[in-house]
N, C-alpha and C positions, 0 to 999 in steps of 0.2 A: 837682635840688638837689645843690651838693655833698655831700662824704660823710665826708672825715673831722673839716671843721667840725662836722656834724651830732651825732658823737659825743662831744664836747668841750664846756667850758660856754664860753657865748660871753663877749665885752667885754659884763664886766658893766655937687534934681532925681526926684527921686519920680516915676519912669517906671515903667508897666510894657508890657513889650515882647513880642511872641507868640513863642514858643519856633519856631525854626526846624524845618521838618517837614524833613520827610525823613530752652597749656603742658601737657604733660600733667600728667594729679594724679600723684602716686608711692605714698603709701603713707597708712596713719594708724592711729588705735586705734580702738579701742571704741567703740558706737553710747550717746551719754546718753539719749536721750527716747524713746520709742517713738510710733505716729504711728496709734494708733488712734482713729482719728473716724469717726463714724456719718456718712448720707448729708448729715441736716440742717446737720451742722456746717462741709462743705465750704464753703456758701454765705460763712458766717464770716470766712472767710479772706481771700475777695475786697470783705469791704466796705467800703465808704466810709468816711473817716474826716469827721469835722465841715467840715473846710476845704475838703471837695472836692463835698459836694454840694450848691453853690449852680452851677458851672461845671465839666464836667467832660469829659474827650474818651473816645469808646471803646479799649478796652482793649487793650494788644499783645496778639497772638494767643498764645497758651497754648504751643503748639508750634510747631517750627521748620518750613517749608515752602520747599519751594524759587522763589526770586524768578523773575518773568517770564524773566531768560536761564538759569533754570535752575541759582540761586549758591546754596547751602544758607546759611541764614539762621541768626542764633545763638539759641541758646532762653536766652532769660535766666531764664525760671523753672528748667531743671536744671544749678542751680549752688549753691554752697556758698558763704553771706556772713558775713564775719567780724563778732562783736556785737560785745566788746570783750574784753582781754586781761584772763585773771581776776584778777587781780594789782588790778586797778582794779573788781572786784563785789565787795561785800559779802555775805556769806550767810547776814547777818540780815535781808536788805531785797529786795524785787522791785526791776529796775531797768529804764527803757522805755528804747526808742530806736524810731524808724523806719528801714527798711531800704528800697530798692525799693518806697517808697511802704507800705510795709507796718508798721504800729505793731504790734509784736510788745514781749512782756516778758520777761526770763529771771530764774529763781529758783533758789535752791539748793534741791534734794530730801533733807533729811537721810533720811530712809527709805533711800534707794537711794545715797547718797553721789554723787548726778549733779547736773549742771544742765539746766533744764530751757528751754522756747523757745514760751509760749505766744500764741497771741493775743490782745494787749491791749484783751479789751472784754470783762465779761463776759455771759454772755448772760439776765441776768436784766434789766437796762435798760440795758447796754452801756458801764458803767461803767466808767474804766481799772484793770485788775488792777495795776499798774504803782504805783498810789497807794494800794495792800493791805496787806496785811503777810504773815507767814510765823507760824499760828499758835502756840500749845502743844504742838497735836500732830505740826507738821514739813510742814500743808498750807497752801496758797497760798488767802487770806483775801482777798474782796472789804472792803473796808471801809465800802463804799454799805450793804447789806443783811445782810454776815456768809457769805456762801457760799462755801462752801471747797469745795478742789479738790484731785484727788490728783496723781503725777507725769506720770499718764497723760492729763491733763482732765477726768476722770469726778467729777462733783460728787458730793460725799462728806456735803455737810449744809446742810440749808436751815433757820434758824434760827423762821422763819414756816410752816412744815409740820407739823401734829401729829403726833408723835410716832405716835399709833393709826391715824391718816390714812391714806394712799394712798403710797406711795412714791417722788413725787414728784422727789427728788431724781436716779432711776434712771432718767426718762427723758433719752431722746437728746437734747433740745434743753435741757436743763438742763448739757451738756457744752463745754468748750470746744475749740478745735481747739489741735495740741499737733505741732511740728513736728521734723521727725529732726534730732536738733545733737549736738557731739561738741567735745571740748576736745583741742587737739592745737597743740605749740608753746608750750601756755600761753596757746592763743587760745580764745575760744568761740565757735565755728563754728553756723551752722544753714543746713537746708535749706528754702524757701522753699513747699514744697507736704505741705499735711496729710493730704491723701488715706491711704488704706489701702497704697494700691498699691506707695507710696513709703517704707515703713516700713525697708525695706531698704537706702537708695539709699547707706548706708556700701559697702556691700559692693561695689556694682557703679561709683562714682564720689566716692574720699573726695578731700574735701581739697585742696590741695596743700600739702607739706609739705617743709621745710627743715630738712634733717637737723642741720645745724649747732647751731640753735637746742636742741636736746635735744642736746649731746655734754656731754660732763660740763668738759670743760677750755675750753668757750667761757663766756662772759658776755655778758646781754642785756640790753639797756637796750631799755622799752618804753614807746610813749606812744599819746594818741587827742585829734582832735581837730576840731571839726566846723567847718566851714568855708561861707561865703556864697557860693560859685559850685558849676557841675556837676561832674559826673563826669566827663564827657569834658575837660574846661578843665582838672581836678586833674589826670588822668592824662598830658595833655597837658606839662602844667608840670615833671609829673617828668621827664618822659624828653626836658628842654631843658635839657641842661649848659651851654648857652653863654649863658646869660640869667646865672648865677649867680654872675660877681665885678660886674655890673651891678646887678641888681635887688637882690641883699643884701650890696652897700656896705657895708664898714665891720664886718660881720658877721665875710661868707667870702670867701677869695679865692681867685682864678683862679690854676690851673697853668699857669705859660705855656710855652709848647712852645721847645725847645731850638733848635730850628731851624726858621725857617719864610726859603727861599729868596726873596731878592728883595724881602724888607719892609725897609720903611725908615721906617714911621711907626707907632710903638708907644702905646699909650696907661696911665694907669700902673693901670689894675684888671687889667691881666693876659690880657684876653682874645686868643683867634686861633682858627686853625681847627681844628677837632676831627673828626678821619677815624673814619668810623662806617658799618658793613654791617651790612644787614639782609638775616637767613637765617631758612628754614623757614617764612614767614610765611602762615597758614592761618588757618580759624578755632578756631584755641584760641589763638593768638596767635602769637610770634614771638622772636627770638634777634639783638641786634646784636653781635657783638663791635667792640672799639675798641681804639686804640693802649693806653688805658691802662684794662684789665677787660672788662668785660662787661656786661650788661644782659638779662633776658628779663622778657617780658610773659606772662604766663600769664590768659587770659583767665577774666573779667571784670576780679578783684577784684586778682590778684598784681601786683608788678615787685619783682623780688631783681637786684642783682645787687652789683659788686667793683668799686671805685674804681681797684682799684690793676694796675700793668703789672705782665709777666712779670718783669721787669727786679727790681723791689720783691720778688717774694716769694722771687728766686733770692738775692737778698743775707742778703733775712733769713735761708734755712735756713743761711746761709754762718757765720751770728752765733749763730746756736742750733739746737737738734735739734727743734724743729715750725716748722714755714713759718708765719707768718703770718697771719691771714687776717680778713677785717674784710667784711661784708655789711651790705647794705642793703636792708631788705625792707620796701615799704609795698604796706599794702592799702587800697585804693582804694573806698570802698562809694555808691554812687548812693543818694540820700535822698530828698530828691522833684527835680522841677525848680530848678533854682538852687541847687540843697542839695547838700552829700557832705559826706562824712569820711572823715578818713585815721587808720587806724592802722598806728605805725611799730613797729618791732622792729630794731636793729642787733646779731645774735652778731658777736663777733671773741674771738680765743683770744690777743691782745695788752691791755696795761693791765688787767692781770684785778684789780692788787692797787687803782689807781684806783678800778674800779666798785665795790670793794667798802669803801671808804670815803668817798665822793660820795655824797649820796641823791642819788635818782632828781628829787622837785623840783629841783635844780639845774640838770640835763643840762636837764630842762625850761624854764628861763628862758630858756636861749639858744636850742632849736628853738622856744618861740614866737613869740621874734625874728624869727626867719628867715622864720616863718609869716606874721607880717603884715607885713613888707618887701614882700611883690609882693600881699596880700588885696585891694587897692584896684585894681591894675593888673589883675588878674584878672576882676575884679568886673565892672570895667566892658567889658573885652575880651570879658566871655560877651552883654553887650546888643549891642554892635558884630553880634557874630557870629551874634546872633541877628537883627539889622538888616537881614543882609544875604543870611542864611539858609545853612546848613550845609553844604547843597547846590552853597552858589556857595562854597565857605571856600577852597579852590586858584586859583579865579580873584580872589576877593578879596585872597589873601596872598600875597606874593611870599616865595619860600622856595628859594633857590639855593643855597646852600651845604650839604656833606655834613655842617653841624653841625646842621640841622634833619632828618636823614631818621629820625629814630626819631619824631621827631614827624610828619612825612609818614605815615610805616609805621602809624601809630597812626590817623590821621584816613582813612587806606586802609580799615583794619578797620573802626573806626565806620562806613565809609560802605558797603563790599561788604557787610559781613556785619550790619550793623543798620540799616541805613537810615538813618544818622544818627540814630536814636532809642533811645532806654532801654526794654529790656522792662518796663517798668512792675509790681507784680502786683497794686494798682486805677486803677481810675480816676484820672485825675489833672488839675489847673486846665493850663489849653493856654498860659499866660503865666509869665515869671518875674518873680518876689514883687520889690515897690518897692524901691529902691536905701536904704537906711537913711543917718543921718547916719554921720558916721564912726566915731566912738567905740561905737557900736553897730554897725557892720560890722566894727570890728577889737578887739569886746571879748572879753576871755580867759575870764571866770567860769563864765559857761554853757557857752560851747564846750569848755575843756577843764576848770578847774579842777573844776568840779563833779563831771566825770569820773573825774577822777585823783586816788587816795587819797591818796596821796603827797603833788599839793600841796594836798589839801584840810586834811589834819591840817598842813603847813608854815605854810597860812596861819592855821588856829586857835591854831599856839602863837606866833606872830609878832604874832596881835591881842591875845593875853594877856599877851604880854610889853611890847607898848607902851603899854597900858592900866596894867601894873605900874610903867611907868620914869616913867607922868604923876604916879599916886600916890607914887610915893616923892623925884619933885621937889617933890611939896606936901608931902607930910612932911618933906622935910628944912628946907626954908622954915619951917615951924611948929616944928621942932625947934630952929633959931637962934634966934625969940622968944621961947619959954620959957625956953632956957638961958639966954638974953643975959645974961653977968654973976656967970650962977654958974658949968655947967658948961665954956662956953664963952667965954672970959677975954680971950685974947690977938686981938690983929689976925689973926696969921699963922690961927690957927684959926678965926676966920669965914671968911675968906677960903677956905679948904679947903670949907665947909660950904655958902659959895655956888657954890662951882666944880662940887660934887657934884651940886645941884640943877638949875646950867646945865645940867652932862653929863648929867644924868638927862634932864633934856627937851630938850636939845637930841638924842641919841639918838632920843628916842621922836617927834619929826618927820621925824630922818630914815629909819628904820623905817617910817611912815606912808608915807613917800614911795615907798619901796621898795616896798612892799605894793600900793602901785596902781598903779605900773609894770609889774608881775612876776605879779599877779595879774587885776587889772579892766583895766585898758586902757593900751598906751603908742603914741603917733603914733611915724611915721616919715617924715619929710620927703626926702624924696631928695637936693631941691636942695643940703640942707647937709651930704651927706653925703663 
């Protein structure tokens, strides 16, 4: 995607298809959750959620082992998956998400000032914690039966247990499993396995971590947003510069290169060729540099990198005393099949006095422009490729030019080092979910708004105020028949009094309209764009 539209607010068949078979971290803080769970609760971790067990395939192997020629294989359970930036939790409320197939919750721990990463079921009838609350006393509340729970998962109170009874709440299977996670950047992190063993796994493998994002003289604009195609399709699409004055028309547009020898047919979205190496490429992923920035994958979840050339940051120090500097960091989270989410985060140490009078809804209207511009084209590219199977995707696509090789370097990884598949961590349906109408493939509510505090309180004062401009065009209507005659005399003054009521609802339609552009759903037609 581009990168400096990104941070700018913009111009304001029901198939289902079988899923094709087949960086280092630097630093971080402090561990939040601790990951003590008993043997019974390890089961927990791996179980099925409702959708998966009527069809389901066995499970990717837990650890990495080395493939028939001998390629060491990526372990997708020892890695660290971003929930969402805390900026968007509540810490009066549990809040779910699936991760790697894994319906996990995270809560705020007032006791301990942490967040917490538990398994979303609890284990009294497997209720989601996620639809709980956060009691009186600061513990995570089933709200099926009342079973609280501490920061650790150790049930703290079973309200159906006498008092004089047996102590019921203190055995092991009354516990939930409770996994190691860590807030860092402003993100909430967690690790995927609740075992004992793993309690530590800050220390030996945190994070990856972008320093930028923590300097005091950068600003960060952050969003989340979940998305109807894979992981490998999301991650694909990022690191394809040259789709991007194409696919989001009208949006963002293309840099076009100062010189490209021997062209004589330009067309006007700006596009050409884009020279791009890839280095160090292993499994933890890999390093392009490019005429203009950089780019690295850090595997699974990372890609940061700098829109801009050397050329850009030499001028700017030339115009001030700090260089510039503007990133782009999405994280990329596998959901189930057909399913991800990206959460973005852009630091730059430019336009600081901007971010700080912009909300954050804003910046939001135009990156979920950009988001459903290609959600359709995506969509239907992950069934193709599933048609055709992942295995075959290089002889399937024809891909000659060095503006696809970070996308080669990418479907390389996927295929040496995962087999073309997701480490899962349950079971999961072997097909990707029915293609939905459109408006439901490119609706905003659920996917982000619900998500994002920011526009969720935007659109509640936006519904109160258009709800306020209908009443006050009915009141003013009823206030020119009552005056008629006494308060309100002259021509010139009704005329004011209908002009007010127009603009009052005529506002408050366009307001409506606004609202469900920006919030519930807007089409993007290509052809007229």
């Amino acid at each position: 995607m581009d990168t400096l539209s990104l941070l700018s607010v913009a111009r304001v068949s029901r198939l289902s298809l079988p899923l094709a078979t087949a960086a280092a971290p630097l630093r971080s803080r402090s561990l939040s959750g601790g990951a003590r769970i008993a043997q019974s609760r390890r089961r927990r971790a791996a179980r099925l959620s409702a959708s998966t067990v009527a069809a389901e395939t066995p499970r990717t192997e837990d650890a990495p082992s080395p493939s028939p020629s001998g390629q060491e294989l990526f372990d997708w359970l020892d890695q660290w998956y971003p929930f969402a930036p805390v900026c968007d939790l509540d810490p009066g409320a549990p809040h779910g998400k699936t991760v790697l197939g894994l319906s996990v919750v995270a809560w705020y721990d007032r006791g301990a000032g942490e967040w917490r990463v538990f398994d979303d079921a609890c284990p009294h009838r497997l209720a989601p914690l996620s639809e709980g609350r956060i009691d009186d006393k600061g513990r995570l509340q089933c709200v099926y039966h009342g079973w609280c729970f501490d920061g650790a998962g150790a049930c703290k109170f079973i309200p159906q247990a006498p008092a004089l009874g047996p102590p019921v709440h203190k055995n092991s299977k009354a516990c939930v499993a409770s996994y190691p996670c860590v807030v860092q950047n402003n993100i909430l992190w967690f690790y995927p396995r609740a075992e004992p063993e793993h309690k530590d796994v800050l220390q030996r493998k945190p994070p990856p971590l972008i320093p930028e994002i923590d300097d005091p003289g950068f600003v960060t604009v952050y969003g989340i947003r979940d998305l109807p195609y894979g992981y490998d399709v999301l991650v694909e699409n990022l690191f394809d510069p040259a789709h991007v004055p194409y696919a989001h028309k009208g949006i963002m547009r293309g840099i076009r290169k100062k010189e490209d020898p021997g062209r004589v047919d330009y067309d006007k979205e700006g596009g050409g060729p884009i020279k791009m190496k890839i280095e160090a490429a292993n499994v933890e992923g890999f390093v392009s540099p490019q005429e203009r920035g950089y780019f690295q994958f850090i595997a699974p979840s990372t890609l940061v990198g700098s829109p801009f050339s050397q050329e850009f940051l030499v001028a700017g120090r030339a115009k001030g005393k700090k260089a510039p500097r503007i990133l782009l960091v999405f994280l990329c989270v596998p959901v189930a099949p057909g399913r991800s989410r990206v959460i973005w985060a852009f630091p730059r140490n430019v336009g600081v006095w901007l971010h700080n009078i912009t909300p954050r809804w804003l910046y939001h209207v135009g990156q979920n422009l950009i988001l459903d511009s290609d959600i359709f084209l995506l969509h239907v590219e992950e069934r193709k490729f599933a048609a055709v199977g992942l295995d075959n995707w290089q002889k399937a696509c024809y891909v000659p030019t060095s503006s696809d090789n970070m996308v080669i370097a990418f479907r390389n990884w996927f295929r040496k080092f995962c087999k073309n598949r997701v480490g899962w961590a349950t079971p999961q349906v072997d097909q990707l979910p029915p293609t939905p109408t459109k408006d439901q493939l490119m609706e905003r509510y659920w996917s982000h708004v619900a998500q994002c505090t920011s526009c969720s309180a935007a659109l509640k004062a936006m519904k109160a105020l258009e709800v306020a401009l209908q009443i006050a065009s009915v009141a003013v209507v009823g206030f020119l028949a009552v005056a008629k005659g006494t308060l309100v005399t002259s021509t010139v003054q009704r005329a004011v009094v209908v002009s007010t009521a127009v603009l009052c609802f005529a506002v408050s339609r366009w307001l409506a309209n606004f609202i469900q552009k920006n919030f519930y759903f807007q089409d993007y037609i290509h052809a007229y764009k």
